[in-house]
PDBQT receptor file of N, H, CA, C and O in Angstrom, charges set to zero:
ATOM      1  N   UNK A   1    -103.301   2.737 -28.042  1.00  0.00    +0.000 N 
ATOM      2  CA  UNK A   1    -102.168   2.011 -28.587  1.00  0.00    +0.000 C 
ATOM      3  C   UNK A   1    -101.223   1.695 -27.436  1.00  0.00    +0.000 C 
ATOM      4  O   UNK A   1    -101.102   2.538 -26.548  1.00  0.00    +0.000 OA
ATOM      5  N   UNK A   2    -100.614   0.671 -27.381  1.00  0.00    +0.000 N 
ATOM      6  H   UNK A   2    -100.712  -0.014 -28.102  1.00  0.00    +0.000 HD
ATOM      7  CA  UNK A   2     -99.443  -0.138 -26.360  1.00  0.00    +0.000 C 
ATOM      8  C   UNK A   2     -98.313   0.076 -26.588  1.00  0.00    +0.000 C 
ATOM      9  O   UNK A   2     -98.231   0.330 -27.790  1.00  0.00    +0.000 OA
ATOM     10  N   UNK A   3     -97.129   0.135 -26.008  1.00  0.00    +0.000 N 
ATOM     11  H   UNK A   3     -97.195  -0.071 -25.032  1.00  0.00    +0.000 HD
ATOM     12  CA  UNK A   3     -95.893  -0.071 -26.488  1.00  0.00    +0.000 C 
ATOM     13  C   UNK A   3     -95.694  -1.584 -26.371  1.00  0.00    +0.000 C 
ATOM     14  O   UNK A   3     -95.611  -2.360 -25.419  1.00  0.00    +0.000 OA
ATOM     15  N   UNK A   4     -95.650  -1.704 -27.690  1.00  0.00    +0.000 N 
ATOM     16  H   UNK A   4     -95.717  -1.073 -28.463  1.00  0.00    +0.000 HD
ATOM     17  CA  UNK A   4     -94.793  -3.434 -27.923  1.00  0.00    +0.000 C 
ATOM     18  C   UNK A   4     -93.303  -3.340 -28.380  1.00  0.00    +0.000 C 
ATOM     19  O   UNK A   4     -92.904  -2.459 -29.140  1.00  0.00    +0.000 OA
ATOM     20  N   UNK A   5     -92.526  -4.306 -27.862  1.00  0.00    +0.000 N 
ATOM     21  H   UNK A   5     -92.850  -5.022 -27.244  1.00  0.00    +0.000 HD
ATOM     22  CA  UNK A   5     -91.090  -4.509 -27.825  1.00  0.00    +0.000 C 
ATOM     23  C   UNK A   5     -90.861  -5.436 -28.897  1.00  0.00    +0.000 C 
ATOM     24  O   UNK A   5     -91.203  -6.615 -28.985  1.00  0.00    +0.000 OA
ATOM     25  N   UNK A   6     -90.123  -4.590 -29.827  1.00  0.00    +0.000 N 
ATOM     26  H   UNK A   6     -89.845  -3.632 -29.756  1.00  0.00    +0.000 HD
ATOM     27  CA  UNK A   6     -89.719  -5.413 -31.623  1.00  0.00    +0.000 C 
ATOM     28  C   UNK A   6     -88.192  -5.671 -31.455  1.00  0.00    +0.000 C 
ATOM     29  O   UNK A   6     -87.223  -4.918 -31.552  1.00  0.00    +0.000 OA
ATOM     30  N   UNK A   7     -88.277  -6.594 -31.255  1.00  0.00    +0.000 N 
ATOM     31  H   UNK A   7     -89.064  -7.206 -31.176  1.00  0.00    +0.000 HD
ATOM     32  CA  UNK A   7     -86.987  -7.189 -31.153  1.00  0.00    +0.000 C 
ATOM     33  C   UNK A   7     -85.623  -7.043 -32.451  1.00  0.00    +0.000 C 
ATOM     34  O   UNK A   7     -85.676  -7.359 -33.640  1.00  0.00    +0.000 OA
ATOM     35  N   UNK A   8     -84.756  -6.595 -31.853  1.00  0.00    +0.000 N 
ATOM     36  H   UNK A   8     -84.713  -6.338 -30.887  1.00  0.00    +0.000 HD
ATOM     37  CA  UNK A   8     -83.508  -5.634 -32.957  1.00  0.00    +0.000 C 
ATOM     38  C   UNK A   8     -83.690  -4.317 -32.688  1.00  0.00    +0.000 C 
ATOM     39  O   UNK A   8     -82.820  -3.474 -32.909  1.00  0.00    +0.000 OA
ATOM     40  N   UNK A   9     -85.015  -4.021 -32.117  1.00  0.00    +0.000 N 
ATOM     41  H   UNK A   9     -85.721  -4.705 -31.938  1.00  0.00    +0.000 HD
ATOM     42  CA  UNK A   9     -84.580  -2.675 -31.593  1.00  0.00    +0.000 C 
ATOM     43  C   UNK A   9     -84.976  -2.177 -30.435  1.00  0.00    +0.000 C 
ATOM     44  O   UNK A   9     -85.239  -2.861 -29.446  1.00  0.00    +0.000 OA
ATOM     45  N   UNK A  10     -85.052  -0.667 -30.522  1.00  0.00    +0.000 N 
ATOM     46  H   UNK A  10     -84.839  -0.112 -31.325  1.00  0.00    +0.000 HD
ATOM     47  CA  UNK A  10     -84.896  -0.288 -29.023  1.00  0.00    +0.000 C 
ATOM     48  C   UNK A  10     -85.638   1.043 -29.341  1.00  0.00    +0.000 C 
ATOM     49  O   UNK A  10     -85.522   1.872 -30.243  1.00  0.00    +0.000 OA
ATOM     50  N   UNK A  11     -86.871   0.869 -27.672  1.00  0.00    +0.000 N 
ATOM     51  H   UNK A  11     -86.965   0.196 -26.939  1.00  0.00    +0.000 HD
ATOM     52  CA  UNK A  11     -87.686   2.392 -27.903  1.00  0.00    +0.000 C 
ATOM     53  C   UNK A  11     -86.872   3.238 -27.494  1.00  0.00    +0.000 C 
ATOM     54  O   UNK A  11     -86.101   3.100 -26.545  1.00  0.00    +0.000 OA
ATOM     55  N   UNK A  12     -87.024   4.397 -28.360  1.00  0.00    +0.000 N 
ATOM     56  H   UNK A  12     -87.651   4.509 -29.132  1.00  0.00    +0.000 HD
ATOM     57  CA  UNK A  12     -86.646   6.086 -28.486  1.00  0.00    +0.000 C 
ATOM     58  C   UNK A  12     -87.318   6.867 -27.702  1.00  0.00    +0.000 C 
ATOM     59  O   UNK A  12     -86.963   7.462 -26.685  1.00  0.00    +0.000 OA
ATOM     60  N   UNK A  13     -88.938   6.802 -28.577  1.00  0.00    +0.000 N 
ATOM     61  H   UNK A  13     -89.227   6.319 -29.404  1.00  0.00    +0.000 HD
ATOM     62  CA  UNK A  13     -89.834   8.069 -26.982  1.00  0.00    +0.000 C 
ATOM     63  C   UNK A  13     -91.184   8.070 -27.843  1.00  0.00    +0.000 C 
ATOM     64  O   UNK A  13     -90.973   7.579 -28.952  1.00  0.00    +0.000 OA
ATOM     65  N   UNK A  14     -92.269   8.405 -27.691  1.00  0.00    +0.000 N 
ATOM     66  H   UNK A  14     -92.440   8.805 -26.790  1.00  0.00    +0.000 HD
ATOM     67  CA  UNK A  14     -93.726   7.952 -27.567  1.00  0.00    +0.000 C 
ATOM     68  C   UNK A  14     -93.828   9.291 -28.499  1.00  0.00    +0.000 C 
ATOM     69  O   UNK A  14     -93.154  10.314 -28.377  1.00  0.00    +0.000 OA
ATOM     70  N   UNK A  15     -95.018   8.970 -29.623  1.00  0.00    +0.000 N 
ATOM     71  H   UNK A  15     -95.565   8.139 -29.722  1.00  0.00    +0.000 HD
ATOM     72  CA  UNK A  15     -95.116  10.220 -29.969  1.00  0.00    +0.000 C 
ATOM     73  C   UNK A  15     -96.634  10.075 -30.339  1.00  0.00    +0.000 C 
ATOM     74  O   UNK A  15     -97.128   9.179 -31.023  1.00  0.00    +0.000 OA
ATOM     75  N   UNK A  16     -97.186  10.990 -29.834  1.00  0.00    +0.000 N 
ATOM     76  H   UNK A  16     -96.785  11.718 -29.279  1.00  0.00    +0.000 HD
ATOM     77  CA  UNK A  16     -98.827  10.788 -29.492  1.00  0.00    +0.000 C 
ATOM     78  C   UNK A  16     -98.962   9.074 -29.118  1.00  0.00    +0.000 C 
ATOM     79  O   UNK A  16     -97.983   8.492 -28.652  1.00  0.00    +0.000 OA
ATOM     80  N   UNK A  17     -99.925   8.533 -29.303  1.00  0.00    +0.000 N 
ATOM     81  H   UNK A  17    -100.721   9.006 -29.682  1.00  0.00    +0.000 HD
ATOM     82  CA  UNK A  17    -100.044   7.456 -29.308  1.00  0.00    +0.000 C 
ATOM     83  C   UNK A  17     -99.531   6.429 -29.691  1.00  0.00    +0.000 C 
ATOM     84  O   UNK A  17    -100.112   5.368 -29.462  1.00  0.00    +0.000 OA
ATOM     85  N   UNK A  18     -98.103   6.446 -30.492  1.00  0.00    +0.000 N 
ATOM     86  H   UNK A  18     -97.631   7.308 -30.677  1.00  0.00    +0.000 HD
ATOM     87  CA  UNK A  18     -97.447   5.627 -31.502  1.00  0.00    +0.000 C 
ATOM     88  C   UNK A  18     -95.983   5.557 -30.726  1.00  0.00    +0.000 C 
ATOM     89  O   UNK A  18     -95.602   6.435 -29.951  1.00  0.00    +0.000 OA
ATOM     90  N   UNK A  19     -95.488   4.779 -30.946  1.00  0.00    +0.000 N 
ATOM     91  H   UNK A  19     -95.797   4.066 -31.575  1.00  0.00    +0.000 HD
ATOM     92  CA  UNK A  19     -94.176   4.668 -30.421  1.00  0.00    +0.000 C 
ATOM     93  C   UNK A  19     -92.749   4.813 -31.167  1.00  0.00    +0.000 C 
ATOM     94  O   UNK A  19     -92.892   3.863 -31.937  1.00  0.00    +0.000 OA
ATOM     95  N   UNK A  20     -91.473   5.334 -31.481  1.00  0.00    +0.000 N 
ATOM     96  H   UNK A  20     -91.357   6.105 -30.855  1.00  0.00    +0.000 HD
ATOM     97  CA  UNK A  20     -90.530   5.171 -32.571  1.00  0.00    +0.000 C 
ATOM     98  C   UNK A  20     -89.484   4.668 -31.880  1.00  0.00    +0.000 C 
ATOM     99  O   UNK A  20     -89.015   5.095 -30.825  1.00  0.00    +0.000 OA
ATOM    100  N   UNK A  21     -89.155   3.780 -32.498  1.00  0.00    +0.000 N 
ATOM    101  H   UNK A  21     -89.535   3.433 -33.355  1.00  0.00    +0.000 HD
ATOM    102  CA  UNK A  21     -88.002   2.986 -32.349  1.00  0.00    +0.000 C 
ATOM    103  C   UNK A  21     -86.573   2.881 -32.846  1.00  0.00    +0.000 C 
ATOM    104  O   UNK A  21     -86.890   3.036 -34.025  1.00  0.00    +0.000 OA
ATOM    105  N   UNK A  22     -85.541   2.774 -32.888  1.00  0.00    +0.000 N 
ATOM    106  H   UNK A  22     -85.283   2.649 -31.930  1.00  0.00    +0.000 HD
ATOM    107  CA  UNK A  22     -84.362   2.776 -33.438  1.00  0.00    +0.000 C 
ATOM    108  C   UNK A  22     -83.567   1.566 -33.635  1.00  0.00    +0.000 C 
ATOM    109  O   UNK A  22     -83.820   0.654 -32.848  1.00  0.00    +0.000 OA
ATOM    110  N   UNK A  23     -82.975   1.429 -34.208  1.00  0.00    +0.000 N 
ATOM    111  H   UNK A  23     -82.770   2.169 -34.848  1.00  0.00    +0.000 HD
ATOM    112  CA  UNK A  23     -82.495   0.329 -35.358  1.00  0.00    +0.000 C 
ATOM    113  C   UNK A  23     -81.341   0.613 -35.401  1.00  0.00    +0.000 C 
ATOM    114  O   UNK A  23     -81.215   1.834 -35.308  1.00  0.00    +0.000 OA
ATOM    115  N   UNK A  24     -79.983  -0.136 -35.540  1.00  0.00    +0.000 N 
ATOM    116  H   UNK A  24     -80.085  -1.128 -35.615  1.00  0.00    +0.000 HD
ATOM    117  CA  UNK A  24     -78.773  -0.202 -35.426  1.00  0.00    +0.000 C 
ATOM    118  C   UNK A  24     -78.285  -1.620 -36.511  1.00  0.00    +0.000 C 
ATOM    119  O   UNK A  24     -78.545  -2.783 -36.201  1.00  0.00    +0.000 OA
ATOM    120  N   UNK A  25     -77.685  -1.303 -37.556  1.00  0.00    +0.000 N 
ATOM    121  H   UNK A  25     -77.474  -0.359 -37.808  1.00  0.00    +0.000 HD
ATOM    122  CA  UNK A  25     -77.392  -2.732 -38.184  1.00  0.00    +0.000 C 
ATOM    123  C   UNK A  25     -75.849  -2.624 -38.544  1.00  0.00    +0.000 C 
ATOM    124  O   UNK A  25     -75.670  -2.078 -39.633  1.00  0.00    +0.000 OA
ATOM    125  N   UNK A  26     -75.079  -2.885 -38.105  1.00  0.00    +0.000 N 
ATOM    126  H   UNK A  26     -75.225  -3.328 -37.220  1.00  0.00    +0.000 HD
ATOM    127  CA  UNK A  26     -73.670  -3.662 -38.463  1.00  0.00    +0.000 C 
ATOM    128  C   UNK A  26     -73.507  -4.396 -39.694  1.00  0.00    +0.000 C 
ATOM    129  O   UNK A  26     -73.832  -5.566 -39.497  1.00  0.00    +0.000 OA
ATOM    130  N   UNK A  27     -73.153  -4.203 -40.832  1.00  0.00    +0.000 N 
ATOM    131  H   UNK A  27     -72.889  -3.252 -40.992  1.00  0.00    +0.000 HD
ATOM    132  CA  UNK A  27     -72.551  -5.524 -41.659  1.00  0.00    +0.000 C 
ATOM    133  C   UNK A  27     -71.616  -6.382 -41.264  1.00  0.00    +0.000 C 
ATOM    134  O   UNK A  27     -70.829  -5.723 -40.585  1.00  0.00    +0.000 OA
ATOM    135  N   UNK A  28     -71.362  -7.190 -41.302  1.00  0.00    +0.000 N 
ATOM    136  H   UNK A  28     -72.002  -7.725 -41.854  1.00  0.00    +0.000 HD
ATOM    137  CA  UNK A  28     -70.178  -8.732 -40.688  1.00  0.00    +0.000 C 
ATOM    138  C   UNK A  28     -69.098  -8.437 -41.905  1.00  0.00    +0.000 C 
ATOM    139  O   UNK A  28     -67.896  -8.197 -41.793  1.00  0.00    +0.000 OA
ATOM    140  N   UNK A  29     -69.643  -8.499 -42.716  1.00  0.00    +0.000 N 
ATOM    141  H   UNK A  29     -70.620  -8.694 -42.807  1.00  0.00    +0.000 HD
ATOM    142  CA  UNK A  29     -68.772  -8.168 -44.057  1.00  0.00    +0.000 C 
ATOM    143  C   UNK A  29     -67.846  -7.180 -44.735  1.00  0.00    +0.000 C 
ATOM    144  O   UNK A  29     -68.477  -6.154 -44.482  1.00  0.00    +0.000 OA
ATOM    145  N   UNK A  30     -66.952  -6.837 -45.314  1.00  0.00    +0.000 N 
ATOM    146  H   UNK A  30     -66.439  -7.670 -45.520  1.00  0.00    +0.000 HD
ATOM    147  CA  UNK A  30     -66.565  -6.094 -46.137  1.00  0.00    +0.000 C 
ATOM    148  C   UNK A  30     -66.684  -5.458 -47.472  1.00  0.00    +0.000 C 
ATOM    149  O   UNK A  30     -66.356  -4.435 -48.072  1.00  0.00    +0.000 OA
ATOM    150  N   UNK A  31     -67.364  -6.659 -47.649  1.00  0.00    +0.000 N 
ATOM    151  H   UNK A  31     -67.631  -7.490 -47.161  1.00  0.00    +0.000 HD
ATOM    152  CA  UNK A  31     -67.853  -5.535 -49.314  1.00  0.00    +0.000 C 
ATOM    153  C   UNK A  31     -68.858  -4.555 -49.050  1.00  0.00    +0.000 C 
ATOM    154  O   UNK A  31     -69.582  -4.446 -48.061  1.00  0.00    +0.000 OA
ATOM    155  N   UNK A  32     -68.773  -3.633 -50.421  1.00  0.00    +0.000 N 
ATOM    156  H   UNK A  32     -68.185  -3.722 -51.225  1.00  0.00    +0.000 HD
ATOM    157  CA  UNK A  32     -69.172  -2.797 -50.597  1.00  0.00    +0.000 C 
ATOM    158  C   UNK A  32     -70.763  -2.839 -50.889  1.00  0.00    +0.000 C 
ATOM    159  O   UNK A  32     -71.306  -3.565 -51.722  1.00  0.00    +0.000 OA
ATOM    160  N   UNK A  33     -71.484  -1.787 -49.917  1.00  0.00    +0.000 N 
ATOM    161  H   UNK A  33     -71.044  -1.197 -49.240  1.00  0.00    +0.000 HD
ATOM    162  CA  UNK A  33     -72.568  -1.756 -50.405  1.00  0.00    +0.000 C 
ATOM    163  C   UNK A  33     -73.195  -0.634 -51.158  1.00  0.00    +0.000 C 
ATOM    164  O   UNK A  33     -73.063   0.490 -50.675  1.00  0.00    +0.000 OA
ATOM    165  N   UNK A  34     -73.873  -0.775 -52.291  1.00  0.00    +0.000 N 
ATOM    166  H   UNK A  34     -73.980  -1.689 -52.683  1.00  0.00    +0.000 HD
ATOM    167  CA  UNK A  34     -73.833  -0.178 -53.608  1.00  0.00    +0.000 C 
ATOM    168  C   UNK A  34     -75.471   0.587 -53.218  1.00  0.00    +0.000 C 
ATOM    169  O   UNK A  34     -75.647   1.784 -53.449  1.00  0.00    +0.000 OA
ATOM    170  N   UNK A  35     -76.300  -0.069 -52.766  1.00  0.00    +0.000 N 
ATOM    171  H   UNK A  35     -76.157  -1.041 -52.579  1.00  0.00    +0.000 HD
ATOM    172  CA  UNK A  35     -77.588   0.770 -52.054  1.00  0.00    +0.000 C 
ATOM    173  C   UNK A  35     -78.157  -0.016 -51.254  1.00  0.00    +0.000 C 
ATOM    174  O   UNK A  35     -77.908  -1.217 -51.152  1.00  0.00    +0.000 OA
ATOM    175  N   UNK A  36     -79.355   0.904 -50.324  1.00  0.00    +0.000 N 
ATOM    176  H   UNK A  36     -79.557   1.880 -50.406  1.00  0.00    +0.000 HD
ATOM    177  CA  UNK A  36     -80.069   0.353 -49.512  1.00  0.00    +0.000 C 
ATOM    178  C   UNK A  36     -81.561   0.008 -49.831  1.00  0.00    +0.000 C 
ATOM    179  O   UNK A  36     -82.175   0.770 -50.578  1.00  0.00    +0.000 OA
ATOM    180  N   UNK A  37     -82.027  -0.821 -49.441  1.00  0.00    +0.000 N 
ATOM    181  H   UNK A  37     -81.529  -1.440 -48.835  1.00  0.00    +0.000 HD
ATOM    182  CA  UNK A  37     -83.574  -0.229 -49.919  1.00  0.00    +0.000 C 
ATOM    183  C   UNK A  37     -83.903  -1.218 -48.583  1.00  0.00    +0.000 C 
ATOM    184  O   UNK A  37     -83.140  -2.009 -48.029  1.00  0.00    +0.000 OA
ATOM    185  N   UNK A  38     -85.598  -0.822 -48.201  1.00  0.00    +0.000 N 
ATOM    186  H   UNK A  38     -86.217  -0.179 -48.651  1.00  0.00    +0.000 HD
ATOM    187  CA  UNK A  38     -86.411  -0.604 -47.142  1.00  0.00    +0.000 C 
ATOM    188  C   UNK A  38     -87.301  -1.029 -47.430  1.00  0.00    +0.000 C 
ATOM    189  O   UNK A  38     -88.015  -0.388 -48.202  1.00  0.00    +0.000 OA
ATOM    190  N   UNK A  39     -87.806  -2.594 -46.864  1.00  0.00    +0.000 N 
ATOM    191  H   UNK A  39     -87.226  -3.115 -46.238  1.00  0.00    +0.000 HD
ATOM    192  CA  UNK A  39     -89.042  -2.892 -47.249  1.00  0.00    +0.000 C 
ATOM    193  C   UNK A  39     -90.028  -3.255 -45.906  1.00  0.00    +0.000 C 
ATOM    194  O   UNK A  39     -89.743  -3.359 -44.713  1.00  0.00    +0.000 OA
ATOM    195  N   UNK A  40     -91.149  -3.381 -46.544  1.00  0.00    +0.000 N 
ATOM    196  H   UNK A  40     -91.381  -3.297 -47.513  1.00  0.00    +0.000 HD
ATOM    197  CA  UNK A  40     -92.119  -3.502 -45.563  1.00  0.00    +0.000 C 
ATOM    198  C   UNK A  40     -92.804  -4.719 -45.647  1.00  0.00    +0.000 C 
ATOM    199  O   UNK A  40     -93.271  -4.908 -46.770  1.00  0.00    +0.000 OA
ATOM    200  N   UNK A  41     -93.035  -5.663 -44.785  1.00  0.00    +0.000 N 
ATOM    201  H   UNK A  41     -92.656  -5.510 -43.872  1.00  0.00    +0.000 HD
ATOM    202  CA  UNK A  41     -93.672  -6.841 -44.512  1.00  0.00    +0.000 C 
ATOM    203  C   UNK A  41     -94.952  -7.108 -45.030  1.00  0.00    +0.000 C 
ATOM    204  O   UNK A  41     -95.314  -6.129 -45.682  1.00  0.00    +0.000 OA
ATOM    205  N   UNK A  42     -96.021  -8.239 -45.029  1.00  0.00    +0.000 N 
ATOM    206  H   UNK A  42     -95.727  -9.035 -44.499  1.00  0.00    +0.000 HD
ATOM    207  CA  UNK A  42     -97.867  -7.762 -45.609  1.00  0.00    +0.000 C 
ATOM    208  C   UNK A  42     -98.112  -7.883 -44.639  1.00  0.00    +0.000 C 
ATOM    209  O   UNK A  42     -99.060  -8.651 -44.476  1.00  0.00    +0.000 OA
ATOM    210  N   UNK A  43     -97.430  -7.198 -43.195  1.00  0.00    +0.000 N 
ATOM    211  H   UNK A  43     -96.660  -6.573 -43.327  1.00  0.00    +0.000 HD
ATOM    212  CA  UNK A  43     -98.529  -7.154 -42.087  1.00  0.00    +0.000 C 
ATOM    213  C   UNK A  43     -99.366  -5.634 -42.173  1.00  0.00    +0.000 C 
ATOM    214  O   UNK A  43     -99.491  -5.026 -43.236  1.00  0.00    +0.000 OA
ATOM    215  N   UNK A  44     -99.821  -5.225 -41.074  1.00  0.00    +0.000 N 
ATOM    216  H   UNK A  44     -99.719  -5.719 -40.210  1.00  0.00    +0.000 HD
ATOM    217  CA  UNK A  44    -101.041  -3.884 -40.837  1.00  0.00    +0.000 C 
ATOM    218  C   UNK A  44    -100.265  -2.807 -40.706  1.00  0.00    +0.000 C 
ATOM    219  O   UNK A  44    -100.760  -1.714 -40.982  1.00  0.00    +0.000 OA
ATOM    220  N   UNK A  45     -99.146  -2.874 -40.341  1.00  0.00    +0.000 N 
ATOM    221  H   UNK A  45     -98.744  -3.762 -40.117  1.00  0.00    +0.000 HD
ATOM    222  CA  UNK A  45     -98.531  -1.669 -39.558  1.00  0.00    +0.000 C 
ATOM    223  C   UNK A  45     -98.121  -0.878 -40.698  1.00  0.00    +0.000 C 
ATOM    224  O   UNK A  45     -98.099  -1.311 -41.850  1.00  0.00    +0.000 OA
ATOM    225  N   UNK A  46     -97.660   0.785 -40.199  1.00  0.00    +0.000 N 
ATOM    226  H   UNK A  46     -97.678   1.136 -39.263  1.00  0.00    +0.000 HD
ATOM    227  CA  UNK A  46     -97.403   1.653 -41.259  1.00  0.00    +0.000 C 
ATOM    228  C   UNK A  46     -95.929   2.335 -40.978  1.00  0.00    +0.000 C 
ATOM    229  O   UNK A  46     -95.959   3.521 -40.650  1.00  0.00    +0.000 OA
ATOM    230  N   UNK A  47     -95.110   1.929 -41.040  1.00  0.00    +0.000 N 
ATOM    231  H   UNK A  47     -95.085   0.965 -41.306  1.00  0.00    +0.000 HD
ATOM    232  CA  UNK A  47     -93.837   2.111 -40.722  1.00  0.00    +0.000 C 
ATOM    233  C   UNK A  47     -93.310   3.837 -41.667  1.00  0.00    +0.000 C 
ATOM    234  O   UNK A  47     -93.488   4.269 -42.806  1.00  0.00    +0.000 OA
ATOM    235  N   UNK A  48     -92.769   4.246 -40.679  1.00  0.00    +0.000 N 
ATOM    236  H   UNK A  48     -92.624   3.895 -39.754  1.00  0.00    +0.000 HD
ATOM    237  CA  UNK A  48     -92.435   6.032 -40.821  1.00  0.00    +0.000 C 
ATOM    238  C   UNK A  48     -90.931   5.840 -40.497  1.00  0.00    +0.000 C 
ATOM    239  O   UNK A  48     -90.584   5.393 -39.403  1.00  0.00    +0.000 OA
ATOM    240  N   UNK A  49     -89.797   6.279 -41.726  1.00  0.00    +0.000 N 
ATOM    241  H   UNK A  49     -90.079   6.643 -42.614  1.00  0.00    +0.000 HD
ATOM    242  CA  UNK A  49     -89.137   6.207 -41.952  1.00  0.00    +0.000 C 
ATOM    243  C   UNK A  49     -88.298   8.135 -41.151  1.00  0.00    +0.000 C 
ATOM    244  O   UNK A  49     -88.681   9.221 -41.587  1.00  0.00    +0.000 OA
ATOM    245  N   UNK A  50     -87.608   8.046 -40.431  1.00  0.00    +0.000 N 
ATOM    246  H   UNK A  50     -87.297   7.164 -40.077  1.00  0.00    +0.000 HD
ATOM    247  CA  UNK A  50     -87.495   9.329 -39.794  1.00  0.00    +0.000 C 
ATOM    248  C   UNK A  50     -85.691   9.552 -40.077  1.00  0.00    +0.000 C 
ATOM    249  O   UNK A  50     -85.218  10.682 -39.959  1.00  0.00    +0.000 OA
ATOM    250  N   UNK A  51     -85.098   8.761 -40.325  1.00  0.00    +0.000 N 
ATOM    251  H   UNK A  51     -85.483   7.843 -40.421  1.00  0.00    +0.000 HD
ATOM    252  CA  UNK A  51     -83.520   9.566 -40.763  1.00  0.00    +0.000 C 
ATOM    253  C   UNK A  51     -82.477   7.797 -40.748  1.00  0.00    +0.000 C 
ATOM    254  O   UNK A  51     -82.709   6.814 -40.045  1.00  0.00    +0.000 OA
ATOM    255  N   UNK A  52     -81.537   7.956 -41.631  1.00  0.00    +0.000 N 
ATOM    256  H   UNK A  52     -81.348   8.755 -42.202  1.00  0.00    +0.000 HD
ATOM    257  CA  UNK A  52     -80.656   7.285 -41.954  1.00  0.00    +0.000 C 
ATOM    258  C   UNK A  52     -79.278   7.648 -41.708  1.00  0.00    +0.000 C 
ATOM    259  O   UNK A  52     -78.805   8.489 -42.472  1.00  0.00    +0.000 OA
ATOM    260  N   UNK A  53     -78.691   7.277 -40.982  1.00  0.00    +0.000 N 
ATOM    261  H   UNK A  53     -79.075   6.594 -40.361  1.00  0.00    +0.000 HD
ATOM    262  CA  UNK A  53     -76.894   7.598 -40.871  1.00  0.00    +0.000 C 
ATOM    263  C   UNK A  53     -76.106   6.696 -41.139  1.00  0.00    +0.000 C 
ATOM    264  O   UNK A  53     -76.192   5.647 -40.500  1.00  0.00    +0.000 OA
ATOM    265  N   UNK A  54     -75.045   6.854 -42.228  1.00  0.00    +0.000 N 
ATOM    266  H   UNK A  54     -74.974   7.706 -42.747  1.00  0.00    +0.000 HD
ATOM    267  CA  UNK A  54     -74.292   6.079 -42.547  1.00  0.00    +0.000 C 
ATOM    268  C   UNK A  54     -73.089   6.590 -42.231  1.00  0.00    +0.000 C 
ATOM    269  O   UNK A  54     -72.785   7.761 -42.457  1.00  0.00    +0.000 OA
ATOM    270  N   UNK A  55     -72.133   5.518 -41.546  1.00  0.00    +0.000 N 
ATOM    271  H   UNK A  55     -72.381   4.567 -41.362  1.00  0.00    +0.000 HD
ATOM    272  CA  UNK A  55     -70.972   5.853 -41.116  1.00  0.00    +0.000 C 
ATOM    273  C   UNK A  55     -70.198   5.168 -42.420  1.00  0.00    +0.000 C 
ATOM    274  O   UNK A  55     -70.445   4.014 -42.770  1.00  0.00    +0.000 OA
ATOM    275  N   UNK A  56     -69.280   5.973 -43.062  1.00  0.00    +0.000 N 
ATOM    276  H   UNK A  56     -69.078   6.911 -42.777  1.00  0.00    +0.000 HD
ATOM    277  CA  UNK A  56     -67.974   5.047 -43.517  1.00  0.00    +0.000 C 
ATOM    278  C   UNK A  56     -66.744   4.645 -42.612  1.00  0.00    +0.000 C 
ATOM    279  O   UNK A  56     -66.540   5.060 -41.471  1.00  0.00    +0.000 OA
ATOM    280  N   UNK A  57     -66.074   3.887 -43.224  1.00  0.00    +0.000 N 
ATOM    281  H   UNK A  57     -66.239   3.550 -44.151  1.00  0.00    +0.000 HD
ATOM    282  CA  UNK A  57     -64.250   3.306 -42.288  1.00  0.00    +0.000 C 
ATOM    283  C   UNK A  57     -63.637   3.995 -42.443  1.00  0.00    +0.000 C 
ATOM    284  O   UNK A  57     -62.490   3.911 -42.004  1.00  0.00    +0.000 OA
TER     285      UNK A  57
């Protein structure tokens, strides 16, 4: 397996053969957001969900 560069984010550190990445998203906005949800594309890949931090104002 390769490290490929996914643009919006940024590699973290290699774990066996697989790579994890980190993700940073800003809202522009002010309203309130009521939930999140997490979806996955119909490409091949198997995306591993490893921790969520939410900051409030």
């Amino acid at each position: 397996m390769q490290r490929v560069d996914v643009p919006g984010s940024e590699f973290a550190f290699q774990l066996g053969s697989h790579q994890v990445r980190s993700l940073s998203i800003a809202p522009q906005r002010r309203d309130v957001i009521e939930r999140i949800e997490f979806l996955k594309g119909p490409d091949d890949t198997a995306p591993i969900l490893f921790a969520v931090t939410i900051e409030t104002r």
